[in-house]
Biopython code that builds the backbone (N, CA, C, O; Angstrom):
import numpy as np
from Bio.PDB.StructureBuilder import StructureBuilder

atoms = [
    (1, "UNK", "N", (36.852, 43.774, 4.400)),
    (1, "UNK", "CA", (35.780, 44.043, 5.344)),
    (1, "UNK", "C", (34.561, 43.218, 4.943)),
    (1, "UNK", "O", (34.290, 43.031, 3.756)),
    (2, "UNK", "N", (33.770, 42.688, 6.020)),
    (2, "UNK", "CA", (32.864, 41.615, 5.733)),
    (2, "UNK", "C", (31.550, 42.429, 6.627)),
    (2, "UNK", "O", (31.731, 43.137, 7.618)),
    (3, "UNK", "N", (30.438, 42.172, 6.097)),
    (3, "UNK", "CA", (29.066, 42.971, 6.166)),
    (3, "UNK", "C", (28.690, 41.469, 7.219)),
    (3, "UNK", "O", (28.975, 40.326, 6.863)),
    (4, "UNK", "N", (28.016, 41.818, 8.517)),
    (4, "UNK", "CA", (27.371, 40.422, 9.043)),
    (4, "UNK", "C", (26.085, 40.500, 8.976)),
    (4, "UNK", "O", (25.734, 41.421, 8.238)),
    (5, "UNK", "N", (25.090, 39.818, 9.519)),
    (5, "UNK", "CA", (23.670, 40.408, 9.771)),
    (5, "UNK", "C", (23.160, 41.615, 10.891)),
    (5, "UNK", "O", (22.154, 42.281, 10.646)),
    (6, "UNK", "N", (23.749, 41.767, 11.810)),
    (6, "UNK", "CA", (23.583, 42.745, 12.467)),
    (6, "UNK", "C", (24.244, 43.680, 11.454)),
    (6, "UNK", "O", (23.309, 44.050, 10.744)),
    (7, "UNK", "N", (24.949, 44.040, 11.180)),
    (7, "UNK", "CA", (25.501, 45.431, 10.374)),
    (7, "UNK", "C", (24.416, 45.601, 9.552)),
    (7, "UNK", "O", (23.812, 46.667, 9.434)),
    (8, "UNK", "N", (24.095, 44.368, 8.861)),
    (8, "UNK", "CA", (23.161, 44.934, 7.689)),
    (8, "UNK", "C", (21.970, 45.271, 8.225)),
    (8, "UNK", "O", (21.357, 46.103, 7.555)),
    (9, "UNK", "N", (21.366, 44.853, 9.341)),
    (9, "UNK", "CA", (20.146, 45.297, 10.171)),
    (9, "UNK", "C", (20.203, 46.668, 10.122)),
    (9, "UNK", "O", (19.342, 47.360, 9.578)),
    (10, "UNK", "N", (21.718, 47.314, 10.969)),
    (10, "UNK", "CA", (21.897, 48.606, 11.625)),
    (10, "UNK", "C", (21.941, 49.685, 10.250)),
    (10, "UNK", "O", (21.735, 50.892, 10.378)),
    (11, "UNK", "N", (22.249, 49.022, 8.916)),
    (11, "UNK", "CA", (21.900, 50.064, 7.513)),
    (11, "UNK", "C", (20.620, 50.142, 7.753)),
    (11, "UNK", "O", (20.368, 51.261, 8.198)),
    (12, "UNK", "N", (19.690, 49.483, 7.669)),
    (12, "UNK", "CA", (18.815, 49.037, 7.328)),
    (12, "UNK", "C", (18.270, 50.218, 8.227)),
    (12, "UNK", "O", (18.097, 51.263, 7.599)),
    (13, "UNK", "N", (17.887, 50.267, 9.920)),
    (13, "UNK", "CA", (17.251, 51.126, 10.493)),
    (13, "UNK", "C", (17.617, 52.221, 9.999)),
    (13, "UNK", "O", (16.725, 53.065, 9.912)),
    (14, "UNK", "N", (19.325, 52.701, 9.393)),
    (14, "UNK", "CA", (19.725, 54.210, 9.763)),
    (14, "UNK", "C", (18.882, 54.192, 8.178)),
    (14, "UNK", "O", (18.098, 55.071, 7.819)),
    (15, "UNK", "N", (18.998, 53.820, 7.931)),
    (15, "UNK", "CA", (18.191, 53.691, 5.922)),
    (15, "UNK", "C", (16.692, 53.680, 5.989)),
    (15, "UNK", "O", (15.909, 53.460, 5.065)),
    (16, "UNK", "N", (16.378, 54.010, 7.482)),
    (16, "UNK", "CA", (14.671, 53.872, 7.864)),
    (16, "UNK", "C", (14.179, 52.602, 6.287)),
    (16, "UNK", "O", (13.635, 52.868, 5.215)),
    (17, "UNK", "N", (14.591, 51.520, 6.746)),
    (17, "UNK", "CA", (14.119, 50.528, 5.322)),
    (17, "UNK", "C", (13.601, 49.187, 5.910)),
    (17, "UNK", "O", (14.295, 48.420, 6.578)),
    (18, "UNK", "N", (12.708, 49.056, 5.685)),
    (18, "UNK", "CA", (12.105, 47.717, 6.491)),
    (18, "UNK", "C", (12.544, 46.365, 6.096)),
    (18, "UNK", "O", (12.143, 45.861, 5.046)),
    (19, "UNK", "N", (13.417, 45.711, 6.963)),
    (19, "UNK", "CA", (14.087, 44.269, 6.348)),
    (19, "UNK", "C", (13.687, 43.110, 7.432)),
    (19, "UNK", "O", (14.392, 42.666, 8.338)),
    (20, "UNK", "N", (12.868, 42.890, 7.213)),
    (20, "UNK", "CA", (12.431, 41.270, 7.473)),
    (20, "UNK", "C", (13.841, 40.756, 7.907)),
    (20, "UNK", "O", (14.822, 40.970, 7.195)),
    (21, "UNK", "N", (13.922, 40.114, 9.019)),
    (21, "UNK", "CA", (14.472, 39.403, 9.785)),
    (21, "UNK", "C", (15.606, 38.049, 8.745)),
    (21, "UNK", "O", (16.791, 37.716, 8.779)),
    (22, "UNK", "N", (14.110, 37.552, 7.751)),
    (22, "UNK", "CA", (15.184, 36.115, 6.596)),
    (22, "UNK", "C", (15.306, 36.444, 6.143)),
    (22, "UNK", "O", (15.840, 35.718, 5.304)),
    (23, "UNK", "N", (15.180, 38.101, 5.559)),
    (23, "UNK", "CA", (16.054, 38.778, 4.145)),
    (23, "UNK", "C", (17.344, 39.462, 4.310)),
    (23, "UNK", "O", (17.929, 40.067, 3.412)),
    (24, "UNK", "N", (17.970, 39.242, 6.204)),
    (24, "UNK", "CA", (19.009, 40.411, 6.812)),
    (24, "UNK", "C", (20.599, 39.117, 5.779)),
    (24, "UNK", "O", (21.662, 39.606, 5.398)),
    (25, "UNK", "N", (20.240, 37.611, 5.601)),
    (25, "UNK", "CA", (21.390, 37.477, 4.865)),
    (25, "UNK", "C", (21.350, 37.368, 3.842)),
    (25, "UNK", "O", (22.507, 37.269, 3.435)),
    (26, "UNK", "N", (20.638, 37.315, 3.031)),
    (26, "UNK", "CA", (20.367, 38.292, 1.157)),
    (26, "UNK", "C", (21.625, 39.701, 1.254)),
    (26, "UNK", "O", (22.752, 39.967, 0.835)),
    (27, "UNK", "N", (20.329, 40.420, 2.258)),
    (27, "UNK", "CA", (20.898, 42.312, 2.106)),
    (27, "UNK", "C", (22.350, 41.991, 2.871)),
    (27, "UNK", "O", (23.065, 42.985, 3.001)),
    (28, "UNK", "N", (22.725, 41.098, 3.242)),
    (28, "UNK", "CA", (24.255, 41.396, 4.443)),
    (28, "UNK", "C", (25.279, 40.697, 2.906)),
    (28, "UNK", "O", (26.393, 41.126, 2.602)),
    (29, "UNK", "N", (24.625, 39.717, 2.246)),
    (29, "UNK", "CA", (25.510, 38.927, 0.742)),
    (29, "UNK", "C", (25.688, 40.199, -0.430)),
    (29, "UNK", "O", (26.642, 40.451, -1.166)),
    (30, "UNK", "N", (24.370, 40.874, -0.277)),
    (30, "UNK", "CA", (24.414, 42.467, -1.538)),
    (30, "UNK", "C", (25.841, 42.962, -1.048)),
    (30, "UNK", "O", (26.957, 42.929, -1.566)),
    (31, "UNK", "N", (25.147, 43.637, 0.672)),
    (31, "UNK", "CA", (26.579, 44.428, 0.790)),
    (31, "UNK", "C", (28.177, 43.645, 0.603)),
    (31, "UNK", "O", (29.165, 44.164, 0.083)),
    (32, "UNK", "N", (28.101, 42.561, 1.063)),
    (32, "UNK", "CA", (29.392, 42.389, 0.715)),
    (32, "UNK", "C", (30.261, 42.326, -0.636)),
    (32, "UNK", "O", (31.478, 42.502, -0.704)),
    (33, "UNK", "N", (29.158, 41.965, -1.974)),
    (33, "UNK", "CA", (29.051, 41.811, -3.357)),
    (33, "UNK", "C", (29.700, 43.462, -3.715)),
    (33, "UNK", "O", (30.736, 43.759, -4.310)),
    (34, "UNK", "N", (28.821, 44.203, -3.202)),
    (34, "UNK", "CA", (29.345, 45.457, -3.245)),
    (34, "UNK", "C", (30.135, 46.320, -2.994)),
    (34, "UNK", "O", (30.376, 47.345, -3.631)),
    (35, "UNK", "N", (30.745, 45.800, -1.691)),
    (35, "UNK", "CA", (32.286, 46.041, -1.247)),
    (35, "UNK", "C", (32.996, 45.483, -1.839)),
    (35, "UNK", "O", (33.992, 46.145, -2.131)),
    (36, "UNK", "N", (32.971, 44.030, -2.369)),
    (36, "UNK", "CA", (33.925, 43.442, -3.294)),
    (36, "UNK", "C", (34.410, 44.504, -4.519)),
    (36, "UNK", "O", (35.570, 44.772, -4.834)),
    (37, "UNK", "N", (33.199, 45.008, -5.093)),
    (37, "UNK", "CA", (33.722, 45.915, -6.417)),
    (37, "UNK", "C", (34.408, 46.776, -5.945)),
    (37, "UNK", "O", (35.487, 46.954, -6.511)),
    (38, "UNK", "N", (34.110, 47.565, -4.856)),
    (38, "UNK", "CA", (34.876, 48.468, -4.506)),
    (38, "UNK", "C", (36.413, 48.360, -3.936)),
    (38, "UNK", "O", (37.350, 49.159, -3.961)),
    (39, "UNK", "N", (36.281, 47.121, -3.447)),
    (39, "UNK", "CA", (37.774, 46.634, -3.478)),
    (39, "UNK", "C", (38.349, 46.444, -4.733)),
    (39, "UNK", "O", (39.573, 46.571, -4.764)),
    (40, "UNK", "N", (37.724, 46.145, -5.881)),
    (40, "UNK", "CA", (38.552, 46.080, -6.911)),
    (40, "UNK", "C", (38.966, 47.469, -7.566)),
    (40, "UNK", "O", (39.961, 47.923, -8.132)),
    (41, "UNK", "N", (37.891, 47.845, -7.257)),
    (41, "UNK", "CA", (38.193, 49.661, -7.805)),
    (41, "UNK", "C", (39.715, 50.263, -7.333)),
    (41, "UNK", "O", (40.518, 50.953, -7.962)),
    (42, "UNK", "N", (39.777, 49.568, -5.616)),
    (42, "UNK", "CA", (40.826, 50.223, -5.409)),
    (42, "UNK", "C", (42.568, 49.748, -5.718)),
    (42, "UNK", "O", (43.610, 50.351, -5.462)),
    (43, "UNK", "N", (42.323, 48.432, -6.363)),
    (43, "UNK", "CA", (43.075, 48.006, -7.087)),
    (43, "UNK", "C", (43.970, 48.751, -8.320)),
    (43, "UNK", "O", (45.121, 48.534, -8.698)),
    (44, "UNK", "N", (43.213, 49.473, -8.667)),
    (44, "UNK", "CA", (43.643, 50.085, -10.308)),
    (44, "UNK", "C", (44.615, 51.104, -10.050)),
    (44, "UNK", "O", (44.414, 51.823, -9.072)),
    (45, "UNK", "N", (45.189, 51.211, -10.446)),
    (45, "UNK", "CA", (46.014, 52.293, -10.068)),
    (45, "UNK", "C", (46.226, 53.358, -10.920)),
    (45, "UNK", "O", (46.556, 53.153, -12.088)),
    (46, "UNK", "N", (46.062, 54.591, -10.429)),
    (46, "UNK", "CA", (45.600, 55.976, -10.719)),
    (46, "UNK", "C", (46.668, 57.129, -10.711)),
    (46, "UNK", "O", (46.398, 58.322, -10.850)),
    (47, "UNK", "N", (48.078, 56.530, -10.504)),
    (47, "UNK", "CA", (48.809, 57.529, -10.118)),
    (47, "UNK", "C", (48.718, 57.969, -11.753)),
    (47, "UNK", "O", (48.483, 57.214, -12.696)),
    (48, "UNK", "N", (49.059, 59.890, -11.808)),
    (48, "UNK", "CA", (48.957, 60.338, -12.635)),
    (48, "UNK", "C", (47.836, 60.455, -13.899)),
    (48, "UNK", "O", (47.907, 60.742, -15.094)),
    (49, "UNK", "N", (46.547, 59.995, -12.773)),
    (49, "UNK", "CA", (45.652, 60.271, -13.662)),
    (49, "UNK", "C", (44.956, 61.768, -12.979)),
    (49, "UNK", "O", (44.961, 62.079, -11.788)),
    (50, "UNK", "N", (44.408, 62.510, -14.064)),
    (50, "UNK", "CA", (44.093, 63.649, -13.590)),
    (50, "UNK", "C", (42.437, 63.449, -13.123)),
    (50, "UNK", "O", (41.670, 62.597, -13.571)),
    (51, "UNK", "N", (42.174, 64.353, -12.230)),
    (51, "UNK", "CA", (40.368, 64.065, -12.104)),
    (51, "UNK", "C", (39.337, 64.514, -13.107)),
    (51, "UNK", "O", (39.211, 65.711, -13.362)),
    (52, "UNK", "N", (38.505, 63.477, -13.755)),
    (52, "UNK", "CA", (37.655, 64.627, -14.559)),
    (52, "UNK", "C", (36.320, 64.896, -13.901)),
    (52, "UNK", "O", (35.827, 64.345, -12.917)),
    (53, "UNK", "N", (35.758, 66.041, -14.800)),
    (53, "UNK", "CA", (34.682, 66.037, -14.542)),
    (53, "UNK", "C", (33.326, 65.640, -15.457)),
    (53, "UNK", "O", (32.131, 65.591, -15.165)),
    (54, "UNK", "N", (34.070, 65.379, -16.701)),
    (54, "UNK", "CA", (33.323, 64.320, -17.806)),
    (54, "UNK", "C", (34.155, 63.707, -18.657)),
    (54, "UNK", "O", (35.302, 64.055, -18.936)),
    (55, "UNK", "N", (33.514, 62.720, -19.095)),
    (55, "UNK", "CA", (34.147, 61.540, -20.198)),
    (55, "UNK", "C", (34.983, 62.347, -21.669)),
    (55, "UNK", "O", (35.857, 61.943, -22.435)),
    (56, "UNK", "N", (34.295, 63.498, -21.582)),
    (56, "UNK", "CA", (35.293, 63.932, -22.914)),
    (56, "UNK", "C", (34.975, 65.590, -22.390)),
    (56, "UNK", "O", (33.965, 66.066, -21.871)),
    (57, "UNK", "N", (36.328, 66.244, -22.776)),
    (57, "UNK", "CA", (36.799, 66.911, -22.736)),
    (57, "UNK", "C", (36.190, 68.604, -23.091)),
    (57, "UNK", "O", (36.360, 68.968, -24.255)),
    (58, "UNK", "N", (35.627, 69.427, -22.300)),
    (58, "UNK", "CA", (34.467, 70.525, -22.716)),
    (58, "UNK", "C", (34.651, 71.755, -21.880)),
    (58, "UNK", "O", (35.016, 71.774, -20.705)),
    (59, "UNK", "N", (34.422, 72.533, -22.456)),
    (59, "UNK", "CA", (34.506, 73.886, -21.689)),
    (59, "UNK", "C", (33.299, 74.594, -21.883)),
    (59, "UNK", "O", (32.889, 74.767, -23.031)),
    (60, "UNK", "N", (32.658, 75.040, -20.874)),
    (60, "UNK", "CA", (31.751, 75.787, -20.758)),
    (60, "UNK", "C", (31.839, 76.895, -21.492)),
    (60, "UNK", "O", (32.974, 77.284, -21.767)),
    (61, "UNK", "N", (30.731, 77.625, -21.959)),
    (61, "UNK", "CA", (30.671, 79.172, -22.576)),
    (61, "UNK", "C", (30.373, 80.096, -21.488)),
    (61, "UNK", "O", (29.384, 80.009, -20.762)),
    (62, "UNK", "N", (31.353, 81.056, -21.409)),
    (62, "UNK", "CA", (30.693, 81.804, -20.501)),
    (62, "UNK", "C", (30.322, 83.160, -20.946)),
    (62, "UNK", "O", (31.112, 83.648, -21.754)),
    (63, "UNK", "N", (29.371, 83.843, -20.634)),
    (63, "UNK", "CA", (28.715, 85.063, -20.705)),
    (63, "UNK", "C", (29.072, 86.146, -19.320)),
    (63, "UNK", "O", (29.672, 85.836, -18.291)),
    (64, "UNK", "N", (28.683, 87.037, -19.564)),
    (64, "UNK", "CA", (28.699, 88.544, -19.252)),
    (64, "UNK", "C", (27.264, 88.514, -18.427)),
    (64, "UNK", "O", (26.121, 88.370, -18.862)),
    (65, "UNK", "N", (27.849, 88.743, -16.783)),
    (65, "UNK", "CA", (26.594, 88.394, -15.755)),
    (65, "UNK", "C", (25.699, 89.715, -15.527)),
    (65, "UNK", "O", (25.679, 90.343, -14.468)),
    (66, "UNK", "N", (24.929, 90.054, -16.734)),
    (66, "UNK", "CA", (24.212, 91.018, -16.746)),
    (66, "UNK", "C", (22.799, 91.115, -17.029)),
    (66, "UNK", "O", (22.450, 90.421, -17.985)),
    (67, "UNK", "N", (21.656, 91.953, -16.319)),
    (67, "UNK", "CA", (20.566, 91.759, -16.980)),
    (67, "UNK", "C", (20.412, 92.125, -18.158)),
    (67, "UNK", "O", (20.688, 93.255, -18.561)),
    (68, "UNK", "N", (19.919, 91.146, -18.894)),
    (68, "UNK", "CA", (18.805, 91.886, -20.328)),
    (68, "UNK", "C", (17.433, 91.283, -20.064)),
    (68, "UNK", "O", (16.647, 91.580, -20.965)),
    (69, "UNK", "N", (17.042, 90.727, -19.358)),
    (69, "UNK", "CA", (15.329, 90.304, -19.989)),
    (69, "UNK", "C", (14.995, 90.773, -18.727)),
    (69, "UNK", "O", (14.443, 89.801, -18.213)),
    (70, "UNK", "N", (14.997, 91.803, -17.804)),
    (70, "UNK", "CA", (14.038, 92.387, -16.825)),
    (70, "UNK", "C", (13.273, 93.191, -16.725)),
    (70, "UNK", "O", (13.138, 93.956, -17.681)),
    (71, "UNK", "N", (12.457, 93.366, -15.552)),
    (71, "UNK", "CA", (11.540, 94.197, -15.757)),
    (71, "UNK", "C", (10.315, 93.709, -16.515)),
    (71, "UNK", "O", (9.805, 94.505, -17.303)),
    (72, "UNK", "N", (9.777, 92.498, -16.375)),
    (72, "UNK", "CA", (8.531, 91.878, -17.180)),
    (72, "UNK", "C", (8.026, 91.401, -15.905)),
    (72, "UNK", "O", (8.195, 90.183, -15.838)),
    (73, "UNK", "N", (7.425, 91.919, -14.776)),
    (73, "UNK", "CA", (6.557, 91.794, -13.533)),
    (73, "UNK", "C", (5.190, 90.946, -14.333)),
    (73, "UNK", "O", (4.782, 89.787, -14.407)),
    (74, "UNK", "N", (4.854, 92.096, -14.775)),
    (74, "UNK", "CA", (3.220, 91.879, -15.073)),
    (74, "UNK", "C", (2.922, 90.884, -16.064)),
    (74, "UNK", "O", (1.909, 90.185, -16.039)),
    (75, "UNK", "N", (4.007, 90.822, -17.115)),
    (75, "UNK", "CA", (4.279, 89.540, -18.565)),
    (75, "UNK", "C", (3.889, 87.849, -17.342)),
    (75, "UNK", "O", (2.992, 87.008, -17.281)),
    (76, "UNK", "N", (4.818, 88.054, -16.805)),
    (76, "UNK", "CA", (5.505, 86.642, -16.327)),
    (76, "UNK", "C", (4.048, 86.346, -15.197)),
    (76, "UNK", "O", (3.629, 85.195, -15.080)),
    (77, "UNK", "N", (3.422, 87.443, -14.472)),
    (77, "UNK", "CA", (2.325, 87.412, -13.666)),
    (77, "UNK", "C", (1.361, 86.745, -14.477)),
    (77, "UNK", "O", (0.681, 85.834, -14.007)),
    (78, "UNK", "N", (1.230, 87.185, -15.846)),
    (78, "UNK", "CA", (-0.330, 86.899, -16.582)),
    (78, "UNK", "C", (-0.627, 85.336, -17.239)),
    (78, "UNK", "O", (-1.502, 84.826, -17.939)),
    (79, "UNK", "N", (0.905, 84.806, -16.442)),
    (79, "UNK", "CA", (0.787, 83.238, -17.053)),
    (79, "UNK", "C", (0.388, 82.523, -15.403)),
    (79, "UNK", "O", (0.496, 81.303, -15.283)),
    (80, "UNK", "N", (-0.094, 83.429, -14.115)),
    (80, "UNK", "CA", (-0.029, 82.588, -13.146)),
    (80, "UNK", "C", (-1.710, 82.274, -12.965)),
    (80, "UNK", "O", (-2.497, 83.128, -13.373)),
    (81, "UNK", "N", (-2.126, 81.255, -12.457)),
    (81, "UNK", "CA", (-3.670, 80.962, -12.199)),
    (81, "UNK", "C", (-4.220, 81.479, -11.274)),
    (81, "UNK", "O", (-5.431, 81.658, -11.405)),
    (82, "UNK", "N", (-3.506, 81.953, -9.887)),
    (82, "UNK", "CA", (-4.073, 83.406, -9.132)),
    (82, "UNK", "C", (-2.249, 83.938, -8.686)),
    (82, "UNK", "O", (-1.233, 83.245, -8.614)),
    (83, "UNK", "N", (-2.440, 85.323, -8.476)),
    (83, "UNK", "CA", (-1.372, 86.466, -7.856)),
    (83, "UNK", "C", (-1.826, 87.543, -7.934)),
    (83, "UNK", "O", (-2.555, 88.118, -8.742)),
    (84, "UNK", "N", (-1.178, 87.884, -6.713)),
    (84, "UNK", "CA", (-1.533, 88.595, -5.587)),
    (84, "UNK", "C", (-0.321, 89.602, -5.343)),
    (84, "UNK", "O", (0.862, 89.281, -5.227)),
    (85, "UNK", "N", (-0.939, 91.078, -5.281)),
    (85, "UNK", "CA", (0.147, 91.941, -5.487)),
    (85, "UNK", "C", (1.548, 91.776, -5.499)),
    (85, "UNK", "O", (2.440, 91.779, -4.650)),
    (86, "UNK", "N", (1.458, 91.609, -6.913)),
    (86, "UNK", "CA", (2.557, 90.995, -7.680)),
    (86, "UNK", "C", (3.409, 90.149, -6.959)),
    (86, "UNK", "O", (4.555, 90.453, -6.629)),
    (87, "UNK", "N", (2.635, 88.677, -6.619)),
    (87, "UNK", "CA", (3.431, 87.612, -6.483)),
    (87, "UNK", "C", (2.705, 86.614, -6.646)),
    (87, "UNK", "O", (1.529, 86.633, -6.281)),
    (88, "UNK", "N", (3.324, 85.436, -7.289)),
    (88, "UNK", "CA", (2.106, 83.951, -7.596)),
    (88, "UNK", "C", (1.918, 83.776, -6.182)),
    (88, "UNK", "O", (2.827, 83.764, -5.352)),
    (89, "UNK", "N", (0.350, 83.605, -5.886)),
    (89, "UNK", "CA", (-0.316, 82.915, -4.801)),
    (89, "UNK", "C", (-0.556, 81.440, -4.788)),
    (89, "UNK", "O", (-1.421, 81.020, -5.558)),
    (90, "UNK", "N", (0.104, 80.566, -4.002)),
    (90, "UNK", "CA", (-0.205, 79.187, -4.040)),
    (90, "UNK", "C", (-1.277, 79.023, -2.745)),
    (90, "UNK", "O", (-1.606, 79.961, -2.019)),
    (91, "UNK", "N", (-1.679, 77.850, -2.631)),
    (91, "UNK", "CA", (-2.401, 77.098, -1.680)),
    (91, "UNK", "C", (-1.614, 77.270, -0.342)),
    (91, "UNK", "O", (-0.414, 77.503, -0.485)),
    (92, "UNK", "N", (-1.904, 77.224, 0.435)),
    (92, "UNK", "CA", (-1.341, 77.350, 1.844)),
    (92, "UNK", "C", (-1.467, 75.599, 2.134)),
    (92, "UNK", "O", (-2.567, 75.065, 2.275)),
    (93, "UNK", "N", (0.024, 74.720, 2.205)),
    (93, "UNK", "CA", (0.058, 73.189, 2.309)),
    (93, "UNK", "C", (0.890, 72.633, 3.395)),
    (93, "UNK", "O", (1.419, 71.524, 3.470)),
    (94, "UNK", "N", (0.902, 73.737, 4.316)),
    (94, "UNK", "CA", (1.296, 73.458, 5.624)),
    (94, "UNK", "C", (0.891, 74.317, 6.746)),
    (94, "UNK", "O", (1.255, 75.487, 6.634)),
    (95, "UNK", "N", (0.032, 73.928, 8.102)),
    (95, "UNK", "CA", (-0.432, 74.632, 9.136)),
    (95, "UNK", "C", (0.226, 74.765, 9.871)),
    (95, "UNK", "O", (-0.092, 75.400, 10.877)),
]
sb = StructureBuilder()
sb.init_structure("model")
sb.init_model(0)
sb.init_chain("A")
sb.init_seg("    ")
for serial, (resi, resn, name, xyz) in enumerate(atoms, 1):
    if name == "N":
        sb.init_residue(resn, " ", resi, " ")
    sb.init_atom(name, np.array(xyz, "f"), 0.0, 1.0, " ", f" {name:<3s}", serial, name[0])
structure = sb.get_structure()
């Protein structure tokens, strides 16, 4: 698959990204540079590889989904810069 200048235009709007008209065959040479790797990616062949989800091998710890640290309303309140029956008050940053 080959990237032309219109394609790379039409990223470009859906990418709301402003591309100058003599830079559409630069960005149309990236994309194709970049499909190239990905064509090679799909080269490799994977049968019998399993999926990970990191480079080496780990298991999470898991705990017991229970409270212990609740009930500190007023603790956790006395670190806020204003609140307001019992809840942090911010700025109002949308009308």
């Amino acid at each position: 698959m080959s990237i032309d200048e219109s394609t790379a235009a039409r990223v470009a709007k859906l990418a709301r990204i402003k591309v100058e008209p003599e830079a559409l065959p630069a960005l149309a040479g990236e994309f194709n540079t970049i499909l190239g790797f990905i064509e090679q990616l799909n080269e490799v062949d994977i049968d019998g590889v399993e999926p990970m989800t990191s480079v080496t091998p780990q298991v999470l710890k898991r705990r017991a989904d229970v409270v212990t640290d609740g009930d500190q309303q007023a603790k956790v309140l006395s670190n806020a810069p204003d609140a307001r029956e019992g809840f942090f008050a911010v700025p109002k940053v949308v009308e």
